[in-house]
C-alpha positions in Angstrom: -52.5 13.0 54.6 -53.9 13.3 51.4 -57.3 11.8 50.7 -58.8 11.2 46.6 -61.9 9.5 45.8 -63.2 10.2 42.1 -66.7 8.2 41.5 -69.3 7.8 38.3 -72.1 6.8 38.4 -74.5 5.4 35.4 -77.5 3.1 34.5 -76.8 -0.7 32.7 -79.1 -1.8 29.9 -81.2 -3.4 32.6 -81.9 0.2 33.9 -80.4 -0.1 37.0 -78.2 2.2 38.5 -74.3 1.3 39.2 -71.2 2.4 39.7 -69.1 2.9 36.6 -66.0 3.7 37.7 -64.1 3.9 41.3 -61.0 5.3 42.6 -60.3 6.1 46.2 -56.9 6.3 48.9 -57.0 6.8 52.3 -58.8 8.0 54.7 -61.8 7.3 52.2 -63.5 3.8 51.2 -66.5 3.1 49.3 -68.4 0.2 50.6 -70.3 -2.5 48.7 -73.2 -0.7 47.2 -76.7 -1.9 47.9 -79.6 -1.8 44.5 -83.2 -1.4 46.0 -84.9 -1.5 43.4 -85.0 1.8 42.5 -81.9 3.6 43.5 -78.3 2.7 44.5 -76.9 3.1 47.9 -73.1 3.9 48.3 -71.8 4.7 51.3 -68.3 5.9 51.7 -66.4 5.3 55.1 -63.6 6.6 56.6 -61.4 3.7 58.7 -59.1 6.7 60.4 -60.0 8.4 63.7 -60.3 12.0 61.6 -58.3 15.0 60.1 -55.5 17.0 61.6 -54.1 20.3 60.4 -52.3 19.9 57.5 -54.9 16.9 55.5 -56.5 17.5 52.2 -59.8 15.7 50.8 -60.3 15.8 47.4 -63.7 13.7 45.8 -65.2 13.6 42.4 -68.6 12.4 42.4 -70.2 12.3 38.6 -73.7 10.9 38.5 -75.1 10.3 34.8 -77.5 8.5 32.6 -80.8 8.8 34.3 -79.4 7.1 37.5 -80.6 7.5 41.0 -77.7 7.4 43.4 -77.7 7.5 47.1 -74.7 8.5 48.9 -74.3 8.5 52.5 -71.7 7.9 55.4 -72.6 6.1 58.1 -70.2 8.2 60.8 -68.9 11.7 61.1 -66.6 13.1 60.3 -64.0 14.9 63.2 -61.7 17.2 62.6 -59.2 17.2 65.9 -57.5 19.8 67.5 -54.8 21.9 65.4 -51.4 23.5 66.5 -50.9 24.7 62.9 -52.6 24.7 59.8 -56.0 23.1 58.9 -57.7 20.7 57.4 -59.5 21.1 54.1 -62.1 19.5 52.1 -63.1 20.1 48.2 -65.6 18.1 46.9 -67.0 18.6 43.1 -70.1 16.9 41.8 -71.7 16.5 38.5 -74.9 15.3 37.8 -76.9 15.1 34.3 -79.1 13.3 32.1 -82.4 13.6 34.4 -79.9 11.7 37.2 -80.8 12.0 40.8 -78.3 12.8 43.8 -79.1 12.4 47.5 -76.2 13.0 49.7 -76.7 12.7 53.1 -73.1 13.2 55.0 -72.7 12.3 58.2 -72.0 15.5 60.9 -69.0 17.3 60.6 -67.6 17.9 64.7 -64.7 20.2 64.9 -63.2 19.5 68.1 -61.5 22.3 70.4 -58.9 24.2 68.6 -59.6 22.9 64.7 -59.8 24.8 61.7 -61.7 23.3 58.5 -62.1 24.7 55.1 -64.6 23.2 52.5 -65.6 24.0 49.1 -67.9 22.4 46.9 -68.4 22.6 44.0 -71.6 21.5 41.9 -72.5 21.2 38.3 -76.1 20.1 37.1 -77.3 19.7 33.3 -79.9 18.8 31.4 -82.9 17.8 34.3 -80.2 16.6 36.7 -82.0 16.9 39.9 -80.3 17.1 43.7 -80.8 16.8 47.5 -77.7 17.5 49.6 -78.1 17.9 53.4 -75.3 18.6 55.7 -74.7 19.3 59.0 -72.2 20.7 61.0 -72.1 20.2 64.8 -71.0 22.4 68.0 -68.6 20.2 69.1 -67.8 17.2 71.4 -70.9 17.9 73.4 -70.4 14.5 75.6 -67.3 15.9 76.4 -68.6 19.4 77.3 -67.4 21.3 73.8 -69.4 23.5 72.1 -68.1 26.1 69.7 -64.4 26.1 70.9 -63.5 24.9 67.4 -61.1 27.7 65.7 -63.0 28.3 62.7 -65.3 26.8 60.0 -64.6 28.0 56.5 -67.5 27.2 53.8 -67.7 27.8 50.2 -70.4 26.5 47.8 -70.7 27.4 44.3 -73.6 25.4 42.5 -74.6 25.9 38.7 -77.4 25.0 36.7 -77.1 24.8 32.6 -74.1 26.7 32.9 -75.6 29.2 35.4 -74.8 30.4 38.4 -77.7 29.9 40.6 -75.7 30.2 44.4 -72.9 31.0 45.9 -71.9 30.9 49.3 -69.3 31.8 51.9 -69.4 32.0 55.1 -66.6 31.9 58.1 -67.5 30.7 61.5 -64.9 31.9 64.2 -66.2 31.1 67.6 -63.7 32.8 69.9 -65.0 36.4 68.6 -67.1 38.7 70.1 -69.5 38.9 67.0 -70.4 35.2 67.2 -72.2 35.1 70.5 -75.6 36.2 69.0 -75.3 32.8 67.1 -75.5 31.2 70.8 -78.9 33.1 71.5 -81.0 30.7 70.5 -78.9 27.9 71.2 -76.2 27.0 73.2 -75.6 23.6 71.4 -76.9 24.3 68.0 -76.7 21.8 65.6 -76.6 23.9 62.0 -78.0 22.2 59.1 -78.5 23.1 55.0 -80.0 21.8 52.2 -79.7 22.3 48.6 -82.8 21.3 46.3 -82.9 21.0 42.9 -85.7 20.0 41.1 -87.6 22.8 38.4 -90.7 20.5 39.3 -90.8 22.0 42.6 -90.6 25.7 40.9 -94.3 25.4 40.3 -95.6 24.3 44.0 -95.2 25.4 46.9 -97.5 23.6 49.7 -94.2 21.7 50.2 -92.7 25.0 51.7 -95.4 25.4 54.2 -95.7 21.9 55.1 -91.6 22.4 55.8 -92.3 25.1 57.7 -94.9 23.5 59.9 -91.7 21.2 61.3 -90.3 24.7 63.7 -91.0 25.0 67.2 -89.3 26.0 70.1 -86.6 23.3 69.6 -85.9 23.8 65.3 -85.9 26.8 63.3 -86.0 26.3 59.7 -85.8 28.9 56.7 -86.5 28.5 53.2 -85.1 30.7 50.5 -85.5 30.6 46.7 -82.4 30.3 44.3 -82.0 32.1 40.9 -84.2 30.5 38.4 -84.7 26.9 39.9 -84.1 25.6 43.5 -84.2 26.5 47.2 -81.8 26.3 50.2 -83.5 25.2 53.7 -81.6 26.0 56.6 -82.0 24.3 60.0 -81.1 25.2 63.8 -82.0 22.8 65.9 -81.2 22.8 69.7 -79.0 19.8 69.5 -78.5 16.5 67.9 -82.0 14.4 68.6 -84.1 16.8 67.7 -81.7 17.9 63.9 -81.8 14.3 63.1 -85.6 13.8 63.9 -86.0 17.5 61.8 -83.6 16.2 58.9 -85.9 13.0 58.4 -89.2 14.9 57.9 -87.5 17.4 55.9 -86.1 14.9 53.4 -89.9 12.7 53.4 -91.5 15.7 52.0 -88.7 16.9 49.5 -88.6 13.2 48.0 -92.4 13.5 47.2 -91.5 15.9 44.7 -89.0 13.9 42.7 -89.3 11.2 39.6 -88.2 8.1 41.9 -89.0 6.8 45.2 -85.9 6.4 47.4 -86.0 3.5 50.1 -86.6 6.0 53.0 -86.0 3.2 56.0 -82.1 2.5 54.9 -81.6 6.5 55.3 -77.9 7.5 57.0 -77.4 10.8 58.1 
């Protein structure tokens, strides 16, 4: 199977926020978007029970014009169990003109035996601001699975102006010997990250502390500083209640910081 979805993204002469263009084949499908107000909710579904070895994602996302564009899917994604090959993901967004991203994917569960590669790729010009959260979780935990998934691949290039500003790669392999420290803390870790952009937030920091302020014996949370502008938060949490409940405070304080208000009680993640 190979799945495309290209999307932009723009602002009519009303000022609201819409979707210029969309393309899409299966497994993905972009739902009727819902206006607020203020920001534009898409949420892209997937009707097929998941990926098997062998299936390529490609999306496009291109958010421009001052728009403020929500993008969310209500279920996760699973990624089943692989006798050869593996599934892979690449997903580019652009985002300019003083627009605003939130994406909030649903958890990725690799299943026992699966092996997923993503890359993403990420663009931003000229004020373009960003929150992107995802999570990737141990495994069917209901079904007794945890961390018998083959491997997780990840790469993440993101730019800013034209400039590098992170870069990411990281390979999760369960079945070796190296990766038990990982289960030290927890044995059903949820693992979580977040990308912020907004130069706004270069200039204050009682946001950090107050993020901070969210660990305890159940979450443990990290905040690092990108080159020039931004920050990554990552998130261990001791399994899914408590990621979820950790996500939603996380993402209150980080939309404090930006131009527009999201509607905060329609949040998927």
């Amino acid at each position: 199977m190979n799945g495309n979805l290209n999307l932009e993204c723009g602002v009519d002469n009303s000022g609201r926020s819409y979707i210029k263009s969309q393309y899409f084949t299966s497994p993905y499908h972009i739902s009727k978007p819902y206006w607020n107000g203020k920001s534009l909710l898409v949420q892209i579904t997937s009707p097929t029970p998941g990926l098997f070895g062998g299936d390529k994602l490609t999306s496009s996302i291109n958010i421009l014009q001052g728009s403020h564009v929500i993008i969310a899917n209500p279920s996760a994604t699973r990624a089943h169990t692989m006798r050869d090959g593996k599934a892979k993901l690449h997903q580019t967004f652009s985002i300019t003109n003083e627009s605003i991203l939130e994406f909030f994917p649903a958890p990725l569960i690799l299943q026992k035996g699966s092996k997923f590669y993503q890359r993403t790729d990420i663009d931003i010009n000229h004020n373009g601001k960003l929150i992107m959260i995802e999570t990737l979780a141990p495994g069917r935990i209901a079904h007794g699975e945890s961390f018998e998934y083959e491997l997780f691949d990840s790469e993440l290039n993101l730019q800013y102006n034209g400039s590098l500003v992170a870069r990411e790669r990281f390979r999760l392999e369960p079945k070796k010997q190296e990766f038990n420290v990982l289960k030290i803390p927890y044995t059903t870790a949820y693992y979580s990250s977040a990308y912020v952009i907004n130069e706004e937030m270069n200039y204050k920091t009682d946001w950090i502390n107050r993020i901070n302020s969210i660990q305890n014996d159940k979450n443990r949370i990290g905040v690092s500083k990108l080159v020039n502008v931004g920050w990554n938060i990552k998130l261990l949490s001791s399994n899914s209640l408590e990621n979820h409940e950790a996500i939603f405070k996380i993402r209150n304080i980080l939309m404090e910081y930006f131009s527009k208000t999201s509607h905060q009680n329609r949040m998927l993640i």
